[in-house]
N, C-alpha and C positions, 0 to 999 in steps of 0.2 A: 504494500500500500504506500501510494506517495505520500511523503514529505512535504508540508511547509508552512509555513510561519508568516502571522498574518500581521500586516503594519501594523506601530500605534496606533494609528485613528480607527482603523477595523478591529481592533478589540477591541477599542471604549464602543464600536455604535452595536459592538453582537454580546455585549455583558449582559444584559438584561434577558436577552433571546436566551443565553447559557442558562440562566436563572428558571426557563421554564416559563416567561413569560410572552405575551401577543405583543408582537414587536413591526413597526415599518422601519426598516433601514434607510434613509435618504442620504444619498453620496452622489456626486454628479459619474455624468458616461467618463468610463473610463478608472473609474474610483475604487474599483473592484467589488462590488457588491456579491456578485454570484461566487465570488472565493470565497469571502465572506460568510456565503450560504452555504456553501460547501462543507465549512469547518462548524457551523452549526450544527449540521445534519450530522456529521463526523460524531464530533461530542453528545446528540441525542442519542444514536447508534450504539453507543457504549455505556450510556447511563442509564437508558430508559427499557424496563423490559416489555418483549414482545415490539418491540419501536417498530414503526412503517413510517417511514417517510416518501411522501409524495410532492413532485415540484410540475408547478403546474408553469404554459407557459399558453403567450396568445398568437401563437404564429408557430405553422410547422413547422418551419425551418429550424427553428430554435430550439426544437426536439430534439434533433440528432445536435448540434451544436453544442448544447448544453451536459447533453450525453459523454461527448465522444472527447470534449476541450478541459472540461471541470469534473461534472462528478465520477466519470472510469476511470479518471487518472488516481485519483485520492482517495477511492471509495471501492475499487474494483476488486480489490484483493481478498478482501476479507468480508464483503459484503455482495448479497446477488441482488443487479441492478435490470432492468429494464425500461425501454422507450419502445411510446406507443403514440401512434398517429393516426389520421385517418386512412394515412395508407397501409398501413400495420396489419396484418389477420389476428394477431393479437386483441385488437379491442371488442373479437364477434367473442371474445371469452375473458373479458375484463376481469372478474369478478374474481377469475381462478388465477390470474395474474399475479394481480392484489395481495393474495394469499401465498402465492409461491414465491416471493417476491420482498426484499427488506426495502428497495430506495425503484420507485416506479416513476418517468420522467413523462408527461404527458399534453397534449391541447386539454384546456379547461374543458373544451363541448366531450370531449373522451369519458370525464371524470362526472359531467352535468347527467348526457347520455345515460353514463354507470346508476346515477341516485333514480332515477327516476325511470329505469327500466327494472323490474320485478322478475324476470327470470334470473335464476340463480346461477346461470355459469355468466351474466353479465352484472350483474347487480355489486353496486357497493353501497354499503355504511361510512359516514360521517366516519363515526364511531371504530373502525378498521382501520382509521389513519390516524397517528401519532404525531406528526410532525407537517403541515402545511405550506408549504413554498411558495408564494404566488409571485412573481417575475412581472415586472412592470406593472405593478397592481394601483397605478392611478388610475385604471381601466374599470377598478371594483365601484360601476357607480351606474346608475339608469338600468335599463333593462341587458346590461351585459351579461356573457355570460359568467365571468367571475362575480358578478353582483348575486346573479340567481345561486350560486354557490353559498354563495356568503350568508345570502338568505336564509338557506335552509338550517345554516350554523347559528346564525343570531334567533332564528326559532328555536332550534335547541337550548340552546344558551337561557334565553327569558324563559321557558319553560322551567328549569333549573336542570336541565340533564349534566350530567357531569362528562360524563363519558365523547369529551369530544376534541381536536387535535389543537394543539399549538398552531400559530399563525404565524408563518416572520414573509412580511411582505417586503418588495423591494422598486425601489423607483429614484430615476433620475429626477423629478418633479412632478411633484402632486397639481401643479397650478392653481390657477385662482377659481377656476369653473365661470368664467365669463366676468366673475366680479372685479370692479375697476375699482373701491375703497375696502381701506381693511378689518371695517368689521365682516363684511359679506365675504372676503378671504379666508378670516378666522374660520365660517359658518362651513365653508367648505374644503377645509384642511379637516375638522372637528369632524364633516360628514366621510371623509374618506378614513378616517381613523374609523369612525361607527361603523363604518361597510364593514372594518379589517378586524372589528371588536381589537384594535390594536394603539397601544401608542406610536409617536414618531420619533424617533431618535436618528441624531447626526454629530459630528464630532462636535466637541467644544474646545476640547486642553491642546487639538494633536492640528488645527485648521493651517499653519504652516510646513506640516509633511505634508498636505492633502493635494493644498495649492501647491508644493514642489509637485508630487507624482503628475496632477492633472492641472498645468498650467493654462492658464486662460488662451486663448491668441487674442493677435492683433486684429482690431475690427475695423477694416476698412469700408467708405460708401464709395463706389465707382461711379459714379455719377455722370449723367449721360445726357445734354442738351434735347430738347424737342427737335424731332424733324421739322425742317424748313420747309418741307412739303409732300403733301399723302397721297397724289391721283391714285395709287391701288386700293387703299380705304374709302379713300372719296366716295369713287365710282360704286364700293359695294354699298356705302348707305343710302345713296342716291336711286339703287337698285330694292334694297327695303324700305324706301316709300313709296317705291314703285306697287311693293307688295302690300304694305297699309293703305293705300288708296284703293287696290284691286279689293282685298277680305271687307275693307267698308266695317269699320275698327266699330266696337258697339260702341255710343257715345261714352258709357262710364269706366273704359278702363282708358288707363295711363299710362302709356310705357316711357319705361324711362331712358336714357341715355345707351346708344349704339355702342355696342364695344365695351361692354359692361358684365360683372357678373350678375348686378341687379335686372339689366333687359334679361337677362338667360332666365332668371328666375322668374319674371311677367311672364315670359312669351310659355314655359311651361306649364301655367295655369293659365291660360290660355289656350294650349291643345287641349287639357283636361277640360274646361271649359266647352270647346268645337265639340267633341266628343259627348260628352252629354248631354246637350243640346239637340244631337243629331245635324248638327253646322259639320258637315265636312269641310266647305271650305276654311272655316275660320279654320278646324283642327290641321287640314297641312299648311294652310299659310303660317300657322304659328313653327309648323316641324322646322316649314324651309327658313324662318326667319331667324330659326336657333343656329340653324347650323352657318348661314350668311355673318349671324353676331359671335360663331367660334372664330370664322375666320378672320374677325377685326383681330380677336383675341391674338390670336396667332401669330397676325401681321404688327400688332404689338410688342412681344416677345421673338420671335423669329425670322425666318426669313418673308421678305412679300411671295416668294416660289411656294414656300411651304404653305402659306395661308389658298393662296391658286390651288394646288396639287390635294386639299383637303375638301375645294369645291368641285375641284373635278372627280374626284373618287365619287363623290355624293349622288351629282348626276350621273355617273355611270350608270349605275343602279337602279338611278331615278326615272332615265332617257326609255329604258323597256318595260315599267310596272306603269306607265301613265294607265289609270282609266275613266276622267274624265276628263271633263274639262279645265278644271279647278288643275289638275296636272300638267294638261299642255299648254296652261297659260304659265307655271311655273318653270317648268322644265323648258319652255321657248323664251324665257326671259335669261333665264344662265345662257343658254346658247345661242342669244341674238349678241348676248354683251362678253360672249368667251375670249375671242382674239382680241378685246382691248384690252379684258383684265391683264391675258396673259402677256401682251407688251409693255403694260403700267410695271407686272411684277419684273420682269426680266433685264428691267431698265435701271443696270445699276447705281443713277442718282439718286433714285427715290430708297432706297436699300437701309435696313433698319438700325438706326447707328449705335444700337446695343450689341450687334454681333461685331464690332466695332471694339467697344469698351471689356467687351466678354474676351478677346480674341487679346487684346495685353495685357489682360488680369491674368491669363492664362501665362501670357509669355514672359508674366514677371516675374512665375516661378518654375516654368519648364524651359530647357534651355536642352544643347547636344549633351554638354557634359554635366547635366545637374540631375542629381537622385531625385528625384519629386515625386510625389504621391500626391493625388486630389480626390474629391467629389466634390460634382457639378449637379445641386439640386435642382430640380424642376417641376412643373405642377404634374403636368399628365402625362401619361405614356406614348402618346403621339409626341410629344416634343421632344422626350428624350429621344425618339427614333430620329427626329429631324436637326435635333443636336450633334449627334452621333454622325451623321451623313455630313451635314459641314464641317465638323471636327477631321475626317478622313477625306475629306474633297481641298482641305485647305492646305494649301504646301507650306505655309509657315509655321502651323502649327505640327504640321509633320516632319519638318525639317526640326523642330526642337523639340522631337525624339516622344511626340504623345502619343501613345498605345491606349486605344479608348474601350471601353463595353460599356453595354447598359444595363442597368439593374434595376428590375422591375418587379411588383408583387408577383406570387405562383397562381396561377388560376388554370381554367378550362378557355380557350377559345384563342385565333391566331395573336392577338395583340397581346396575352400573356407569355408570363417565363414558367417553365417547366422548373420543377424544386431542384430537379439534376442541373437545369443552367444555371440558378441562381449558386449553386454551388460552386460550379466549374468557374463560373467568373471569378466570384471572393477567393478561393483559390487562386488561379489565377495574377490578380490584385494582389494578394499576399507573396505570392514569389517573385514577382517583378515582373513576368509574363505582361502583365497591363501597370499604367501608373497613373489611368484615371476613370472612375466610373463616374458614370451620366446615371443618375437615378430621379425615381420616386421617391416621396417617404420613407419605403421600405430600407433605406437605409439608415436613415435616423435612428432608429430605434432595437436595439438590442444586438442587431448583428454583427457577430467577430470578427471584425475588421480593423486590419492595423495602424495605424497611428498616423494619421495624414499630416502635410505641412499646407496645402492649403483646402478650403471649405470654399464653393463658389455658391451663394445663392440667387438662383437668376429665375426672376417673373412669380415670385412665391409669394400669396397671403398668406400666414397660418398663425397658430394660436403662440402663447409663450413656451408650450413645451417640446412645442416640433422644430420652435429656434433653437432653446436651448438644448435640444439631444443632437440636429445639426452642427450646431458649435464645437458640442463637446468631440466629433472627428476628428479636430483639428487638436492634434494633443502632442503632436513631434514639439519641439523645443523653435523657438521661433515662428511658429506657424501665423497662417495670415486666415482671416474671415471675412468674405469680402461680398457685400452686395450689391447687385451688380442693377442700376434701376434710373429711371428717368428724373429730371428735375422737378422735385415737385411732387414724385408719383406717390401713389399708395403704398407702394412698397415699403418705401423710406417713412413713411409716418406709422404703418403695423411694424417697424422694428423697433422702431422709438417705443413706442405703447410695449411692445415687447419684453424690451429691459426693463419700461417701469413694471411691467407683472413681474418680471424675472424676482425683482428686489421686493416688490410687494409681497410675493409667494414668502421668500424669507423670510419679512416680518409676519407673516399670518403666524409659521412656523413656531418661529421665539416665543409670539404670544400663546399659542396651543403648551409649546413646555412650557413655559411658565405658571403654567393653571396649578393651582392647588390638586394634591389628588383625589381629594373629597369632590372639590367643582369640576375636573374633568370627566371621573367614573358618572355623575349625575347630569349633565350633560348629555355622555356619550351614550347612556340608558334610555336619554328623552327622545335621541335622534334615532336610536336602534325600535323602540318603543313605537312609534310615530309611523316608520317605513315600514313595519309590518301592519299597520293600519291602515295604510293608503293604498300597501300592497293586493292589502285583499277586497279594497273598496274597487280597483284598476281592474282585481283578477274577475271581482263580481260583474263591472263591467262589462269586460269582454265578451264576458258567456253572455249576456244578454243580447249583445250588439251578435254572436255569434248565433244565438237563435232568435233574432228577427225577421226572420224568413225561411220558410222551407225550403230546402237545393231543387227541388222540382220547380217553385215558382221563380227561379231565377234563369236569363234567356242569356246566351253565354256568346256575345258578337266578337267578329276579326275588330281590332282596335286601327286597320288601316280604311276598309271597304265597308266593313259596318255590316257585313251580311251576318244573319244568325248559322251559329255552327253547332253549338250543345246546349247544353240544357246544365245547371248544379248540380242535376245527381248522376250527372255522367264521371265523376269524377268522383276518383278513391287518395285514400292519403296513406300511401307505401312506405313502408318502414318506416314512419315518424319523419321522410325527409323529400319523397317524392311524390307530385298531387299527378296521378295518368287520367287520362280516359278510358274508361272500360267499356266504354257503348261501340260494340262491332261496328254501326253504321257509320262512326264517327272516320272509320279510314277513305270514305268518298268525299270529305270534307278538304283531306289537304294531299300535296305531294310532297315526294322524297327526294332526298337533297343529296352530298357529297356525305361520305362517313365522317361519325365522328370519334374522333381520336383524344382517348384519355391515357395520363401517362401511369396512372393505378388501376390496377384491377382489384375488382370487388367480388365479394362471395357469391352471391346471388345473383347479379345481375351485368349486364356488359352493353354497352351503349350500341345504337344501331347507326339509321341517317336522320341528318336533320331532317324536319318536316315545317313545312309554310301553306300558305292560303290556297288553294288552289280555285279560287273564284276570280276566273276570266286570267287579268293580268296583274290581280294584285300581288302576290306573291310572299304576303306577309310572314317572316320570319319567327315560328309559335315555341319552338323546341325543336325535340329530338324522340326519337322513336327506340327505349331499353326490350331487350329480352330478357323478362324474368327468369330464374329457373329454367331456363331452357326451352321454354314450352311459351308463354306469354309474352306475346309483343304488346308493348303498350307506349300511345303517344307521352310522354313527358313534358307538360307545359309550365311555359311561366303566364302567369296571370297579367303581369304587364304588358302582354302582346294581346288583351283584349279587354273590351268593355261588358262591363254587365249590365243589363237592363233589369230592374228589380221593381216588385211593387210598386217601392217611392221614388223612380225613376231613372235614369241612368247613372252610372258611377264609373271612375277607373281608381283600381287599387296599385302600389307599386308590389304588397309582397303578397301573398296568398292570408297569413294569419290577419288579413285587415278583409277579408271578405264577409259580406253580412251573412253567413250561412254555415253551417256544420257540414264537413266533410267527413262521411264513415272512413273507417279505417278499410285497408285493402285484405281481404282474406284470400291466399293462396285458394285453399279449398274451397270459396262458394265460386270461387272465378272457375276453376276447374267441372265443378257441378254445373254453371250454367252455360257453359261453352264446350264442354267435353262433358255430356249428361251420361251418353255412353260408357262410361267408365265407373258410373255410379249405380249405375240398375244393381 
């Protein structure tokens, strides 16, 4: 079993955790927290009898990471360890795991899953776990799943059950939870403690080893005059008043400012709006006018090519599904104005003079002979891609030696990364192989990745804690932090407010220790007290809102063409995570598409083709067509790719649990009974 010894300031913040108490650890990225957690788990392991320690985390990747980097090394010898993920066969037998099992590393939905599933080879107890690990647990809050966890532990808890595990939570910052003063700070440092039934501890005696290990960087603003001129912008809002003249705007809405995340948000309530109404046109004039106001976006951040090349994708698509006329007046408006866009963009006066200011932030710390390491944060994954393609099309920046990837969250469909890429890259990045990744978020936050010298933020809103887990990358010795953004822009005013939450969070912090333990414990009882009362007034809700309509009286339309396709009780709810159609008639409804290709295989079931509208030329994209058990084909829908018309009217839902109606559960055997009768005589 390895070896090692944890700094000053990581004993003072895991003393109290050694003692056997609910503990949050706060250390900034880099501060070592999960070694930390290590040596806790370590010292339970050998104290406490029958111990099970389980560490939970909120992202696969972090599974195997956590696994394979921290606790096998120091924990592997003497102790039997397991990780389990969604893609694991492991978690169709949780429960026996569990039990064979002293230190089990896991996604919280694995462990959520386990409490609330009742068969015995998947089922766990609270009460079976000793020791609780929750990894980035400012997450423990709303209807998360580490909250729902938490929940079921602060009902034990008030109840008076005894029998139930240690907590040691871990987080780079808790934040302020949107609060700008700090008593509402306080309220929600207090509420993340009440999720964690935990207190907060951070160094106090050791805060100059803390700031040597993880030194702040340099925070530079790159600062980048306004274009002196937009014809590729121009023209396109020139072209969406084209479009608000044509839909004939109801008088009472208001949309606001072109090129905005707030128009994005109008124009989405807005199709939901067309859609209910039975207004086609309003509902695609709103589609097309989102994707016209991505492309402001883009031509704001990016290249004018890339903002073009993202309206041309759209119409591609768009040019063969028209089927009215609401369509060919849209679809003949991009292609009457194609050849000017595309010479506005190509015309490299007008060219966007952040790729400009981005392009010697970069070169003023990549050079032929200079070690460098980066990440180049960005909002979405289309720009990382369009980042990525200027970064390797650019000979200066290739000439000073920049080896780029991009790193993107793991998902299902072509614009994600598979968990094996997201690997192979930080590998990669960690051997020198690359010395800069172009990401998402998904770097910010937890993943082992080594010590950069510069952090680039470029076209980012976000909260105080996705700056400050950005920041903390930059942790080599001199590094630089550098935002890269317009005079003026919003950028530069959410960094600013940023820092003040950054310092604000602090103080909430101070004032939380500092509570007497008489005022904290009573407090953090009123706020544990309270959330189980709203919980169950929320959960009484729902089932109501859930039976206010029977699935029969509900008419199940394509959310592009509006034609009726199913009915509510065409639909089964499979294995707790998949809503199919089970009405035979329903396959003259749509056609089949290209395979689709997942990079896990599951026990039961294995994906077949897409499936979309097959009414005339809409083509509406609905899901995917699973093979159950080898025997049952069933569509798999998302409910977002249609409307329902319900008693009291039409509606569009974005997730299935928000539908006004009960969904039975799927029974293997009555599907078989009613579809293969013969089998049953």
């Amino acid at each position: 079993m390895g070896e090692f010894e944890l700094r000053s300031y990581q004993k003072e913040v895991v003393e109290r955790a050694l003692k056997g108490e609910n503990v949050i650890i706060w250390l900034p990225t880099g501060g070592g927290k999960t070694r930390a957690a290590v040596y806790v788990a370590r010292r339970h392991l050998e104290t406490t009898a029958n111990a099970k320690v389980m560490v939970l985390v909120n992202k696969v990747h972090l599974v195997d990471q956590h696994y394979t980097k921290e606790f096998k090394p120091y924990l592997g010898s003497g102790y039997k360890l397991m990780k389990v993920s969604g893609d694991s066969q492991e978690k169709d037998f949780f429960g026996i795991v569990v039990q064979d099992n002293d230190v089990i590393i896991c996604t919280a939905q694995i462990l959520y899953n386990a409490l609330i599933n009742k068969e015995e080879a998947k089922h766990v107890e609270l009460s079976d776990i000793t020791l609780l690990i929750i990894d980035e647990c400012h997450h423990t809050h709303k209807e998360s799943v580490y909250n729902k966890i938490m929940r079921c532990y602060v009902e034990k808890k008030l109840k008076g059950q005894r029998r139930i595990p240690q907590i040691l939570g871990l987080t780079a910052s808790p934040g302020t939870g949107g609060a700008k003063v700090l008593e509402e700070a306080v309220n929600h440092v207090l509420e993340i403690c009440a999720n964690l039934d935990s207190v907060i501890v951070s160094t106090k005696n050791y805060t100059p080893e803390l700031e040597e290990k993880v030194p702040r960087p340099q925070k530079t603003f790159d600062i980048v005059e306004k274009r002196t001129a937009d014809p590729f912008g121009d023209h396109i809002k020139w072209m969406m008043q084209q479009i608000h003249g044509f839909m004939n705007l109801p008088p009472d809405v208001r949309l606001r400012e072109c090129g905005t995340q707030e128009y994005e948000a109008d124009v989405v309530i807005l199709e939901q709006r067309g859609v209910s109404q039975d207004n086609r046109l309003l509902a695609q004039c709103a589609l097309h006018l989102r994707q016209y106001n991505d492309a402001l976006l883009i031509n704001d951040t990016l290249r004018m090519m890339d903002a073009y090349r993202s309206l041309e994708e759209f119409y591609d698509t768009k040019a063969i599904t028209a089927i009215d006329g609401t369509d060919y007046f849209l679809v003949g408006l991009f292609q009457e104005n194609q050849v000017e866009l595309k010479n506005f963009a190509a015309d490299p006066r007008y060219e966007n003079p952040k790729m400009a200011k981005l392009e010697s932030t970069l070169l003023g710390q990549f050079g032929p002979d200079v070690q460098s390491r980066g990440i180049l944060f960005s909002r979405t994954r289309r720009s990382t891609r369009c980042l990525l393609d200027w970064v390797q099309k650019n000979r200066t920046l290739q000439k000073a030696g920049i080896k780029a990837a991009i790193l993107t969250g793991a998902g299902n469909g072509i614009t994600y990364m598979t968990q094996n890429e997201q690997a192979d890259t930080i590998r990669n990045f960690r051997n020198g192989i690359l010395n800069l990744l172009i990401s998402t978020s998904v770097a910010e936050e937890g993943l082992d990745i080594p010590e950069c010298n510069l952090v680039v933020r470029y076209g980012l809103l976000t909260n105080e804690i996705a700056q400050q887990q950005a920041s903390g990358r930059a942790r080599a010795r001199d590094s630089q932090y550098s935002v890269v953004a317009q005079k003026g822009g919003r950028e530069i005013r959410r960094e600013y407010i940023n820092e003040y939450l950054e310092e604000l969070t602090g103080k909430a912090i101070a004032r939380v220790q500092s509570m007497s333990e008489h005022e904290f414990r009573r407090k953090i009882n009123e706020i544990q007290t309270q959330a189980i009362i709203m919980n169950k007034v929320l959960q009484d809700r729902k089932t109501e809102k859930k039976n206010r309509h029977a699935a029969s009286s509900i008419r199940i339309l394509c959310r592009n063409c509006f034609a009726e396709v199913a009915s509510g009780s065409d639909f089964k709810l499979l294995e707790n995570a998949h809503y199919v159609n089970v009405n035979p008639d329903f396959k003259n409804r749509y056609k089949l598409g290209g395979k689709v290709v997942l990079e896990r295989r599951f026990e039961d079931w294995e994906p077949g083709c897409t499936v979309s509208c097959n009414n005339g030329n809409c083509n509406k994209d609905w899901g995917f067509e699973m093979k159950y058990r080898k025997v049952a084909i069933l569509p798999n829908l998302a409910i977002k790719n249609f409307a329902l018309e319900t008693p009291d009217g039409r509606i569009t839902v974005k997730k299935w649990k928000d539908v006004p109606f009960m969904v039975e559960e799927f029974t293997f055997e009555q599907y078989c009974s009613d579809f293969f009768p013969d089998l049953f005589d």
